[in-house]
C-alpha positions in Angstrom: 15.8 -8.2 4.4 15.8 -9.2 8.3 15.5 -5.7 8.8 12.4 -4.6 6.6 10.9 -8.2 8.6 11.6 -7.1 11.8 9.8 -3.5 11.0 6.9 -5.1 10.1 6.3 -7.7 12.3 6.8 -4.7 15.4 4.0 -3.2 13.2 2.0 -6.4 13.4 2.7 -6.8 17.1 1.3 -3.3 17.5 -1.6 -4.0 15.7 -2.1 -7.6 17.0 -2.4 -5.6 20.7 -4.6 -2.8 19.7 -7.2 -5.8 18.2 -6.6 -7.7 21.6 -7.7 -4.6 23.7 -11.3 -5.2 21.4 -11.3 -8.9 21.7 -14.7 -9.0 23.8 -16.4 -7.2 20.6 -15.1 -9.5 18.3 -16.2 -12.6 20.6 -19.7 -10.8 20.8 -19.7 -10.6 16.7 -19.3 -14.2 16.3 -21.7 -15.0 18.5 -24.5 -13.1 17.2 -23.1 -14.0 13.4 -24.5 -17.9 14.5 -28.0 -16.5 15.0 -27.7 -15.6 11.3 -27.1 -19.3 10.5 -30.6 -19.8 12.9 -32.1 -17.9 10.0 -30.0 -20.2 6.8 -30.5 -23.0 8.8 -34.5 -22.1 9.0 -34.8 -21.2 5.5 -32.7 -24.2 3.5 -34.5 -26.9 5.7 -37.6 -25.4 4.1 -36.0 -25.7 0.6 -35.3 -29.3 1.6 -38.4 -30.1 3.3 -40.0 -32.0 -0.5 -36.2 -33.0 -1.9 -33.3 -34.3 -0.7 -30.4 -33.2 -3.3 -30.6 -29.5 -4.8 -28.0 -29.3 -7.1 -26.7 -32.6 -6.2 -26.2 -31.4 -2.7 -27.4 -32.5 0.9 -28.8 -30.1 3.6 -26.1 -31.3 5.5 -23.7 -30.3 2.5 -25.2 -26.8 2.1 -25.0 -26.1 5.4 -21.8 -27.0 5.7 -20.9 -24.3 3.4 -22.1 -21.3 4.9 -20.6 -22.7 8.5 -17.3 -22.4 6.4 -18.3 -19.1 5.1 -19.1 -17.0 8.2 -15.4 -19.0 9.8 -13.6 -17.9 6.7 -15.4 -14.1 6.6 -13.7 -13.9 10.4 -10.5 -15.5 9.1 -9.9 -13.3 5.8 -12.8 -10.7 5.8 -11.4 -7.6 5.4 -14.2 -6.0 7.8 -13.2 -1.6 7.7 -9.5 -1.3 6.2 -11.1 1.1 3.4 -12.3 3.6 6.1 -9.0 3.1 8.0 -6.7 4.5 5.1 -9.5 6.7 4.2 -9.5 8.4 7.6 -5.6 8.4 7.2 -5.8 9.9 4.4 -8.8 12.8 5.3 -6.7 13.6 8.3 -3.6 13.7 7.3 -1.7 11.1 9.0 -0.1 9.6 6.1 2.4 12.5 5.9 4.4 10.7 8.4 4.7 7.1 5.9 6.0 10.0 3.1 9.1 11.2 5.4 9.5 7.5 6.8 11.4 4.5 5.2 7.9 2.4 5.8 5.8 1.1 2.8 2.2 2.5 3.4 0.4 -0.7 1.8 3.1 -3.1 3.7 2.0 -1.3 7.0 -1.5 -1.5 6.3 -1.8 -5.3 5.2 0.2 -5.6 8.5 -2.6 -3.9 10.6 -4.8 -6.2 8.2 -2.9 -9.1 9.1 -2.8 -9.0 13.0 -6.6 -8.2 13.2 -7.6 -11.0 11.0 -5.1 -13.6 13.6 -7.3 -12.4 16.4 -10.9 -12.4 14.6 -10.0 -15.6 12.9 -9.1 -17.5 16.1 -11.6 -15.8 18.1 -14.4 -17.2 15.6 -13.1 -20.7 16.7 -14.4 -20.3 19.4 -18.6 -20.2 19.0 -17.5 -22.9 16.5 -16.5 -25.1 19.5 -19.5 -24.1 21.8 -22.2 -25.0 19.1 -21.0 -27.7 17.5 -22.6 -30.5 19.5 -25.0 -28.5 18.4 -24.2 -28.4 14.5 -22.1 -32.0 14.2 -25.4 -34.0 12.9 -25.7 -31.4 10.0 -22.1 -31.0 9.1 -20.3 -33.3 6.6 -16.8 -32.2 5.1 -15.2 -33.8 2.1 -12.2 -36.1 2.4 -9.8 -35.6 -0.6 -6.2 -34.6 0.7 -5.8 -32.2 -2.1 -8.4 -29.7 -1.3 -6.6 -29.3 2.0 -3.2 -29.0 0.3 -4.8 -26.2 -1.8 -6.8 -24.6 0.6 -4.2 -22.4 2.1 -3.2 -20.8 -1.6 -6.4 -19.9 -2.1 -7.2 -18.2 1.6 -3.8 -16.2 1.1 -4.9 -15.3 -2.1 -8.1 -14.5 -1.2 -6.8 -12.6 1.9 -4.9 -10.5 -0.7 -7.9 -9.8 -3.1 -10.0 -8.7 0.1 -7.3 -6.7 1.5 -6.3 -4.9 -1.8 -9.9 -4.3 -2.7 -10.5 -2.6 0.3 -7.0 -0.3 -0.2 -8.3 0.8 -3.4 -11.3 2.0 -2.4 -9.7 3.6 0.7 -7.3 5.3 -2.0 -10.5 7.1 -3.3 -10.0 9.4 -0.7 -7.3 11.3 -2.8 -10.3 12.4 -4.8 -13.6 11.8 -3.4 -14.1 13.3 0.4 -16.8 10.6 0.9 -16.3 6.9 -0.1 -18.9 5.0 1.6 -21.2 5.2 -1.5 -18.0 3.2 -2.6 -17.9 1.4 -0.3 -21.8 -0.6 0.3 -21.9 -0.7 -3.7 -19.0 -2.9 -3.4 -20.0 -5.1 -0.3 -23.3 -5.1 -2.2 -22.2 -7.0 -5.2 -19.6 -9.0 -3.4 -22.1 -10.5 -1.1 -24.0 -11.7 -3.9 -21.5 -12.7 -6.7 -19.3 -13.8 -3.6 -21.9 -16.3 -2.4 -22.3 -14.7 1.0 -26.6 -15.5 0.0 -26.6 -19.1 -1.5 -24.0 -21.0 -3.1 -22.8 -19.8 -6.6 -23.4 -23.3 -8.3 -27.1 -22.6 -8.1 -26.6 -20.1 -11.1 -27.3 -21.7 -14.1 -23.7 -22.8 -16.0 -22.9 -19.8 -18.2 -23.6 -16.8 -15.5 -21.7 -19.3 -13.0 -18.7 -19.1 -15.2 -19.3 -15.7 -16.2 -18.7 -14.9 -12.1 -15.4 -17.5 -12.2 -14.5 -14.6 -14.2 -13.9 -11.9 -11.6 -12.6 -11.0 -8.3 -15.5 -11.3 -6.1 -16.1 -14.6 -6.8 -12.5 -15.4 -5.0 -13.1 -12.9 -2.3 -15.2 -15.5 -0.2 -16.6 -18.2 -2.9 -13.8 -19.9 -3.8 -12.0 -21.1 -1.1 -15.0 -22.1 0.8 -16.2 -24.3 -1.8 -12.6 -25.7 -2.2 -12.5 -26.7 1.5 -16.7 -28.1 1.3 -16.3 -29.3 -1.8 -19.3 -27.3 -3.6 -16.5 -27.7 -6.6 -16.0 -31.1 -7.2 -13.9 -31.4 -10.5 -10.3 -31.2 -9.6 -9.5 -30.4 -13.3 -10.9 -26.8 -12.7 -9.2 -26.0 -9.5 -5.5 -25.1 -11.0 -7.2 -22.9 -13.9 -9.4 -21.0 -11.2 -6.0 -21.1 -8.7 -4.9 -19.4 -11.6 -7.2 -16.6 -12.0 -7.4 -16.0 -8.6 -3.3 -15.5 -8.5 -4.0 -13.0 -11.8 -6.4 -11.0 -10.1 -4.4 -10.6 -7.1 -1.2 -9.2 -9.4 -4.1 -6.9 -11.1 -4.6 -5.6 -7.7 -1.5 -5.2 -6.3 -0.5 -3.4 -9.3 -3.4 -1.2 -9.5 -2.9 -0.3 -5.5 -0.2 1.1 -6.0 -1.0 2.9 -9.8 -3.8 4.9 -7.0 -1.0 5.1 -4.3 1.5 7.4 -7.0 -1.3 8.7 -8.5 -2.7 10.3 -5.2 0.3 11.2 -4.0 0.3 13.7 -6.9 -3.0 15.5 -6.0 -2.0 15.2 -1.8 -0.7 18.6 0.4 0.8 18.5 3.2 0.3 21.2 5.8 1.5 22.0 9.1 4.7 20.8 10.8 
């Protein structure tokens, strides 16, 4: 066991000094993602210009929430890991995980892992530099438990947007091209994961209907655990619960593609 950690924490090491040589570009992206919350900011003060709840929430409260979602899309996001193992796959260069004792996924998530370290800490800071800015229209909720919680469900969600984006980089074993895949995916997560406005909006039975599935733990979830856009504490075990189902779903269907691929993969050359 100290063995297989040591392997993949050099792997993570590797990985967290190959994101580090990019760190400006990263810096640069978070940047520009706060002149996308110009634009939110913009367009829900309108929505609030004649009312001061929607949904039973404040500005302040809604805003809040996508604040949280572009820090937690930088923190978990998993940004090009599909056209990573697709490229590895296209070119070849998994041959060398088939004649070494190294898990392909385990390497992967590692990569994954590292990169998300940098991003996420790197995010913290246009966070820092705008809030004076952004401290008048942030409010965060004070119940102990969501912050208890909160890290189950960002690992979990971690896991869902990391094994998502494996499966469709799997695709690769049978499709040449999978960024058709690909945007249909990002396309339905950003709206069923809240990534345009808060899921709560939906009327009751479609919002339960999304509770139902994946994307709605991708991003969703744990940001309206930690804002508190989910204010029933009886609901957050069951959809812990779910969420912890889909990721075993995933896993397990990772690796069905993984063996299943492998069947239909030649290697040629020396």
């Amino acid at each position: 066991m100290l063995a297989l950690l040591t392997k993949y924490r050099a792997v993570f090491n590797v990985g967290l000094q190959s994101n580090l040589v990019y760190r400006v570009n990263f810096g640069v992206r978070g940047f520009f993602s706060f002149f996308h919350l110009m634009v939110v900011f913009i367009l829900w003060s309108a929505a609030y210009a004649n009312k001061p709840l929607i949904n039973g929430f404040t500005f302040a409260q809604t805003f809040t929430y996508f604040v949280a979602m572009i820090v937690v899309q930088f923190m978990i996001g998993a940004f090009n890991e599909d056209y990573q193992i697709s490229d590895d796959i296209r070119n070849g260069l998994i041959n060398q995980f088939l004649l070494k004792p190294v898990n392909y996924f385990a390497y992967r998530f590692s990569i994954y892992a590292s990169a998300r370290l940098v991003t996420g800490l790197l995010i913290l800071i246009p966070v820092v530099v705008t809030y004076p800015l952004l401290r008048h229209h942030l409010v965060m909720p004070h119940e102990w438990w969501r912050y208890a919680l909160a890290p189950f469900a960002l690992v979990m969600s971690g896991l869902i947007q990391f094994g998502i984006a494996y499966c469709f980089g799997m695709l690769s074993f049978w499709f040449l091209e999978i960024q058709g895949f690909v945007i249909l995916s990002m396309a339905v997560e950003t709206m069923l994961g809240g990534q345009i406005f808060p899921l709560d909006l939906l009327p009751n039975w479609l919002f339960n209907a999304s509770a139902a599935l994946p994307y709605f733990y991708q991003m969703y979830f744990p940001v309206a655990l930690l804002t508190g856009r989910i204010s029933d504490p009886h609901v957050i075990l069951p959809m812990l619960a779910i969420e912890f189902c889909w990721v075993v779903v995933i896993l397990l269907v990772c690796q069905l593609l993984w063996r299943r691929g492998l069947r239909l993969h030649t290697a040629v050359g020396g």
